[in-house]
Each structure stands twice: as structure tokens, then as C-alpha cells.
FIDORO-435053 format. One record per residue: residue in three letters; x, y, z of N, C-alpha, C in turn. Coordinates in Angstrom, 2 decimals. Example, Ala and Ser with C-alpha at 12.3 -4.5 7.8 and 13.67 -1.06 7.14 Angstrom:
+-----+---------+---------+---------+---------+----------+---------+---------+---------+---------+
!   r !  n_east ! n_north !    n_up ! ca_east ! ca_north !   ca_up !  c_east ! c_north !    c_up !
+-----+---------+---------+---------+---------+----------+---------+---------+---------+---------+
! Ala !   13.19 !   -5.69 !    7.80 !   12.30 !    -4.50 !    7.80 !   13.20 !   -3.30 !    7.80 !
! Ser !   12.85 !   -2.25 !    7.08 !   13.67 !    -1.06 !    7.14 !   12.90 !    0.03 !    7.87 !
+-----+---------+---------+---------+---------+----------+---------+---------+---------+---------+
This chain:
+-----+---------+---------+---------+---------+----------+---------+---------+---------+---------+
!   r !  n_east ! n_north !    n_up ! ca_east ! ca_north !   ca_up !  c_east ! c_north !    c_up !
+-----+---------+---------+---------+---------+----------+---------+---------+---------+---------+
! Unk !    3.28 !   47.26 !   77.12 !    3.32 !    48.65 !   76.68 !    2.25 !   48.91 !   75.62 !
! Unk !    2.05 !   50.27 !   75.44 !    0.73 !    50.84 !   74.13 !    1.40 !   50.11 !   72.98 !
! Unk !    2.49 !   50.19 !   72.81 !    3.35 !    49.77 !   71.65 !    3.18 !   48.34 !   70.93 !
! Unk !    3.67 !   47.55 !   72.36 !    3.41 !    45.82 !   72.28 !    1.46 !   45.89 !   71.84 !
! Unk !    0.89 !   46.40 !   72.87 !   -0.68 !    46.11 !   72.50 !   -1.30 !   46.47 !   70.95 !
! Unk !   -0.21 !   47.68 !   70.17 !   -0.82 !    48.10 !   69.06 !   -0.54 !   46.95 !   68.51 !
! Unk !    0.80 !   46.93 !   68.37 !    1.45 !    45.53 !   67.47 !    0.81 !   44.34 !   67.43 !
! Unk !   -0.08 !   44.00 !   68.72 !   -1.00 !    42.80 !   68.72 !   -1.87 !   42.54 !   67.57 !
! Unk !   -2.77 !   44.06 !   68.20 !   -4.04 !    44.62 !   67.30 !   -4.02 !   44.14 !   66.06 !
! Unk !   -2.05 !   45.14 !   65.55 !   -2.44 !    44.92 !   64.15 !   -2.30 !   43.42 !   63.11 !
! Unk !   -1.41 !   42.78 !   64.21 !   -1.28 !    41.38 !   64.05 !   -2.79 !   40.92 !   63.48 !
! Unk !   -3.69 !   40.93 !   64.36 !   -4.77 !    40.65 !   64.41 !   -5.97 !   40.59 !   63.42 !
! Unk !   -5.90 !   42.32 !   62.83 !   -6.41 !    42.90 !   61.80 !   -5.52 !   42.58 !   60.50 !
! Unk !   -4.26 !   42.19 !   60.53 !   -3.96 !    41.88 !   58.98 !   -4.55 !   40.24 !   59.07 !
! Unk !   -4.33 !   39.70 !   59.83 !   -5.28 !    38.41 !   59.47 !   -6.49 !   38.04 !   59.23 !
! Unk !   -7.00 !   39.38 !   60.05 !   -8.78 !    39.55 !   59.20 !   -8.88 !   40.16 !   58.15 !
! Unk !   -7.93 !   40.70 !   57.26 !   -8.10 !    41.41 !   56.42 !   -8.92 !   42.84 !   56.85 !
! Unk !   -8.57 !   42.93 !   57.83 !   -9.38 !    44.79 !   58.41 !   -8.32 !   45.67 !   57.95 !
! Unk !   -7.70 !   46.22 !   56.91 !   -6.92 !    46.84 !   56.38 !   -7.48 !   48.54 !   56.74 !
! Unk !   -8.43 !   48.52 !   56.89 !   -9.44 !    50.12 !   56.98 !   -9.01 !   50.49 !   58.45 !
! Unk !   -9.25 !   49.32 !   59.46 !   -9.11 !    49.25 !   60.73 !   -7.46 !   50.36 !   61.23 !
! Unk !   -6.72 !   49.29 !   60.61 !   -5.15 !    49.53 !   61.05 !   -4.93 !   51.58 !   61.09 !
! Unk !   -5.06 !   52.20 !   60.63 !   -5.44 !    53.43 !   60.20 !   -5.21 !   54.23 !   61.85 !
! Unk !   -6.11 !   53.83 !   62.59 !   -6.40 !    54.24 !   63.71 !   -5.29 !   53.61 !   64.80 !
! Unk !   -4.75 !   52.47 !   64.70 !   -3.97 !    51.51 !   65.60 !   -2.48 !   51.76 !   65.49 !
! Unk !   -2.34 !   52.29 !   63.96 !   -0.67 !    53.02 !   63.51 !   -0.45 !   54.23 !   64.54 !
! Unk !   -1.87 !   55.25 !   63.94 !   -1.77 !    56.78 !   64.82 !   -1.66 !   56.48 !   66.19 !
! Unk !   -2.62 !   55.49 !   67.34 !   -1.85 !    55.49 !   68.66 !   -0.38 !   54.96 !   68.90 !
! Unk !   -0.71 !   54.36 !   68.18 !    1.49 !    53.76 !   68.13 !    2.65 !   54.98 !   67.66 !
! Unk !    1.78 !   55.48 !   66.88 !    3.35 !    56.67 !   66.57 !    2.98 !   57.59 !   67.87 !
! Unk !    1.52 !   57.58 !   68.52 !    1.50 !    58.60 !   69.78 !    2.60 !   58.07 !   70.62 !
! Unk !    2.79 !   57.25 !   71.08 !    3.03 !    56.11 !   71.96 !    4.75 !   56.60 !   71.72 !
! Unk !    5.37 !   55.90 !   70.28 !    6.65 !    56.31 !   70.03 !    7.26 !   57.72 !   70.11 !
! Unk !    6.53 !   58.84 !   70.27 !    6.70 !    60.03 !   70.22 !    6.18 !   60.34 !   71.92 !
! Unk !    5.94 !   59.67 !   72.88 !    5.94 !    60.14 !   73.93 !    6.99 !   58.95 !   74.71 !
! Unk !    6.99 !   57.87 !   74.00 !    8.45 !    57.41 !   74.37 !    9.69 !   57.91 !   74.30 !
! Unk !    9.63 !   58.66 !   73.67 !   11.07 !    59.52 !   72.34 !   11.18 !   60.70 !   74.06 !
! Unk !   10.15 !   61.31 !   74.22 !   10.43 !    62.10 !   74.94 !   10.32 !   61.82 !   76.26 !
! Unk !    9.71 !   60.85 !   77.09 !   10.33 !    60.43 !   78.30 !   10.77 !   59.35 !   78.83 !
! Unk !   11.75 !   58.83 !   77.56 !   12.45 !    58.24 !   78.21 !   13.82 !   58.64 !   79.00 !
! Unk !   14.15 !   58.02 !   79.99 !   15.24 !    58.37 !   81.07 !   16.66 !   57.91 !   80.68 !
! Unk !   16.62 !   56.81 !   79.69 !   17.99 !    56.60 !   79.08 !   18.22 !   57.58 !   78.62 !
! Unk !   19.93 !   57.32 !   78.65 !   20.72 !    58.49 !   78.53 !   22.05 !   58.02 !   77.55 !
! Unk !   22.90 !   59.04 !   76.80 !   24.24 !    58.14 !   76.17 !   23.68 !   57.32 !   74.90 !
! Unk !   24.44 !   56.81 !   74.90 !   24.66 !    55.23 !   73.68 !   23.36 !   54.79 !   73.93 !
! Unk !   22.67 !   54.39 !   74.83 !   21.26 !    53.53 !   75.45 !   20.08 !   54.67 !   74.61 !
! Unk !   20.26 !   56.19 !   74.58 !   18.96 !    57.25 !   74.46 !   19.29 !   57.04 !   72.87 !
! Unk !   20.63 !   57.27 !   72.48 !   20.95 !    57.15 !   70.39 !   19.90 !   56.10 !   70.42 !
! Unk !   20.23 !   55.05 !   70.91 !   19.97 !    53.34 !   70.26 !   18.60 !   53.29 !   70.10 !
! Unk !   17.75 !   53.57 !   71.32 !   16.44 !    53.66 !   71.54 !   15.57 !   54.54 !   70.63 !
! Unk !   16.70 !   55.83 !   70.25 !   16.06 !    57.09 !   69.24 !   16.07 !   55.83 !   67.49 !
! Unk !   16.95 !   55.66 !   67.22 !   17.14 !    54.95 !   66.21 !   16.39 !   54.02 !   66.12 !
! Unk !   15.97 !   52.91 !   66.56 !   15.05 !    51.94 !   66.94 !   13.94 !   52.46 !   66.92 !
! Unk !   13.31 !   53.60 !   67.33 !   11.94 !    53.99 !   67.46 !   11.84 !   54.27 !   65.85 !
! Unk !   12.57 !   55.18 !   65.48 !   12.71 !    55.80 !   63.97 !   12.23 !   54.78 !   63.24 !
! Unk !   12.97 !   54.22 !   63.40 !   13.25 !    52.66 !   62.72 !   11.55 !   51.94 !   62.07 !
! Unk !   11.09 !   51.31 !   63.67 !    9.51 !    51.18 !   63.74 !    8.75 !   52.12 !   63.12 !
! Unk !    8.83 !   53.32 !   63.46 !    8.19 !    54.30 !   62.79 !    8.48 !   54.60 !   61.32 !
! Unk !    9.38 !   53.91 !   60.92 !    9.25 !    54.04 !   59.00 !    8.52 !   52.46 !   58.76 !
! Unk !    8.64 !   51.84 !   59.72 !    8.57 !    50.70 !   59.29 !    6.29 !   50.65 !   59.29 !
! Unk !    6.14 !   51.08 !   60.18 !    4.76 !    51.40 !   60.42 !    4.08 !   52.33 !   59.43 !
! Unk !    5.29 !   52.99 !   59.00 !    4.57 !    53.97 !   57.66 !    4.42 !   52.84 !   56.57 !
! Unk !    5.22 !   52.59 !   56.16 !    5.21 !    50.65 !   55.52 !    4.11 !   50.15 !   55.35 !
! Unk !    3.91 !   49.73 !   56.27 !    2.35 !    48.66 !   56.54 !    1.50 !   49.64 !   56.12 !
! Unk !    1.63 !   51.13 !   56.68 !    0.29 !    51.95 !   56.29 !    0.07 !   52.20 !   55.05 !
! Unk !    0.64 !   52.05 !   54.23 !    0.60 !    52.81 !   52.90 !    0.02 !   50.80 !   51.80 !
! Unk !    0.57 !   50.10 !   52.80 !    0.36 !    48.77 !   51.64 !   -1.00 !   48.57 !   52.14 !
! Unk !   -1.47 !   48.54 !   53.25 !   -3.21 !    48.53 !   54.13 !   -3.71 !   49.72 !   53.38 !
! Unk !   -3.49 !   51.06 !   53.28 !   -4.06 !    51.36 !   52.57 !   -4.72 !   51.57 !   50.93 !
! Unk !   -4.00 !   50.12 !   50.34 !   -3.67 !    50.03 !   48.76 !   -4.51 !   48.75 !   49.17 !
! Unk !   -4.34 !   48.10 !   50.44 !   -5.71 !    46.88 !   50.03 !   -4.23 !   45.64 !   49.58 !
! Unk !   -3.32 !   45.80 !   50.05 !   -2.25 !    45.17 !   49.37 !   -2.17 !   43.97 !   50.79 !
! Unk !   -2.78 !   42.78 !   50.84 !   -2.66 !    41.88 !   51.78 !   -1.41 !   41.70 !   52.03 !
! Unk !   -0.59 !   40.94 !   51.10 !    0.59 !    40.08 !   51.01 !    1.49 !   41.48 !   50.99 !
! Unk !    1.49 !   42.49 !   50.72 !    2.62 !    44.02 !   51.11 !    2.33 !   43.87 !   52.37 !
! Unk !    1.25 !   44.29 !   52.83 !    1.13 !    44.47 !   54.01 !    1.41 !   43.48 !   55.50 !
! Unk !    1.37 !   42.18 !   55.13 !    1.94 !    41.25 !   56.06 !    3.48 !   41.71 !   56.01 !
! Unk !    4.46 !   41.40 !   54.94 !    5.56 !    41.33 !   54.52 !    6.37 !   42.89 !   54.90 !
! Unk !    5.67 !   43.65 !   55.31 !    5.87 !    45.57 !   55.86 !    5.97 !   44.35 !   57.72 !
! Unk !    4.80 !   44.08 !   57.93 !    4.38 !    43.79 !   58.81 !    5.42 !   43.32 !   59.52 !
! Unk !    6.06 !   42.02 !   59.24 !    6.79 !    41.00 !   59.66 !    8.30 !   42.16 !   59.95 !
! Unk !    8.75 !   42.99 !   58.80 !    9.58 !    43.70 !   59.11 !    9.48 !   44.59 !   60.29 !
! Unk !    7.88 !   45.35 !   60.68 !    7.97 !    46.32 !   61.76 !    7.88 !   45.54 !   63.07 !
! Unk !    7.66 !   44.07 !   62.97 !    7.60 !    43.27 !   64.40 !    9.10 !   43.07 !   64.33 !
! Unk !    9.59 !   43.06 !   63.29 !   11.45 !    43.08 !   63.93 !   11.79 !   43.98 !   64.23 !
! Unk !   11.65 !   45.84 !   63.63 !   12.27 !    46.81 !   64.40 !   11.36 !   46.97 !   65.81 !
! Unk !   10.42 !   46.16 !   66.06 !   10.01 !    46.35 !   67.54 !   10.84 !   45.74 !   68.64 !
! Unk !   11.14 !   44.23 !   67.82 !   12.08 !    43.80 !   68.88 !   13.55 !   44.58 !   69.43 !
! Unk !   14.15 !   45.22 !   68.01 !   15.09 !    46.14 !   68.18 !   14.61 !   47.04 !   69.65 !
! Unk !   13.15 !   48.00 !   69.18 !   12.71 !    48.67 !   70.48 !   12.59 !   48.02 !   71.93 !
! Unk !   12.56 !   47.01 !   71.87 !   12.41 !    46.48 !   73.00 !   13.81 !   46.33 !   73.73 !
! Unk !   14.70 !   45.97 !   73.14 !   15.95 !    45.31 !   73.64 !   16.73 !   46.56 !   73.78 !
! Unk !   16.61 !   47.74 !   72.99 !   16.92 !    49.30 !   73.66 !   16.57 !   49.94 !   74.77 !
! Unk !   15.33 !   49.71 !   74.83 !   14.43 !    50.06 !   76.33 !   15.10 !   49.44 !   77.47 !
! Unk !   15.47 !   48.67 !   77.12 !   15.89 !    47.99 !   78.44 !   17.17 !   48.51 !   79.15 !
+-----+---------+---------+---------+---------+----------+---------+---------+---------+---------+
């Protein structure tokens, strides 16, 4: 998914220290979560879980953005490590 591939990216770029980079890789991911939000086909308990979970990532991605943009390495892994867990949340909703 756009989602999994951003999450790579940014994997990627906090280990290079490309903190400037991430900027651009957050904004297609919240595209991504906001056109997930709206077509997905779950329905019930499955559409809450998935809404919550996206939310979730998406504060968690504001996170990383704000410590990448302070130049804050060690914030920004530690945001990081948290938004690769509400992804897994996203993932295991999707399903």
C-alpha cells in the first residue's frame, strides 16, 4: 500500500538523517489515510476500528513531523517507532 511504502521511505530518511526530506513523505501518507478513510468498504465495528487506527497514525505522523522538523534525531526515531505501531494497528483493521 502508499501507506506501507511511505512508512519505508521514512524509515529510511530518519536513518540518513534527511529530516527536510520527511515533509513531503508525511503529506502523501495523510493523502493516502484520508482516501482510505473514505473508500474503504468495511462496515460496523471493522469501519470504527479502521477510523480509529487511521486517526491514530495520523497523530502519530504529526509526531515525527514536528520532532524532523526541530532537527530532533532521537524525538524523531522514538515518534517514529510509535507511528510504525499505530500502522500495524492499521493494518490488522484493514483486514
Amino acid at each position: 500500500s502508499e501507506i506501507q511504502a511511505g512508512m519505508k521511505t521514512i524509515s529510511t530518511q530518519i536513518s540518513e538523517n534527511k529530516h527536510d526530506a520527511m515533509h513531503d513523505e508525511i503529506e502523501k501518507i495523510e493523502a493516502s489515510i484520508k482516501s482510505l478513510k473514505e473508500k474503504s468498504a468495511l462496515e460496523g465495528d471493522k469501519k470504527t476500528r479502521l477510523e480509529a487506527s487511521l486517526r491514530q497514525l495520523s497523530t502519530q505522523l504529526g509526531k515525527v513531523h514536528s520532532a524532523a522538523d526541530a532537527k530532533d534525531a532521537e524525538k524523531t526515531k522514538t515518534e517514529f517507532k510509535k507511528a510504525e505501531g499505530a500502522f500495524k494497528l492499521v493494518e490488522s483493521a484493514a483486514k
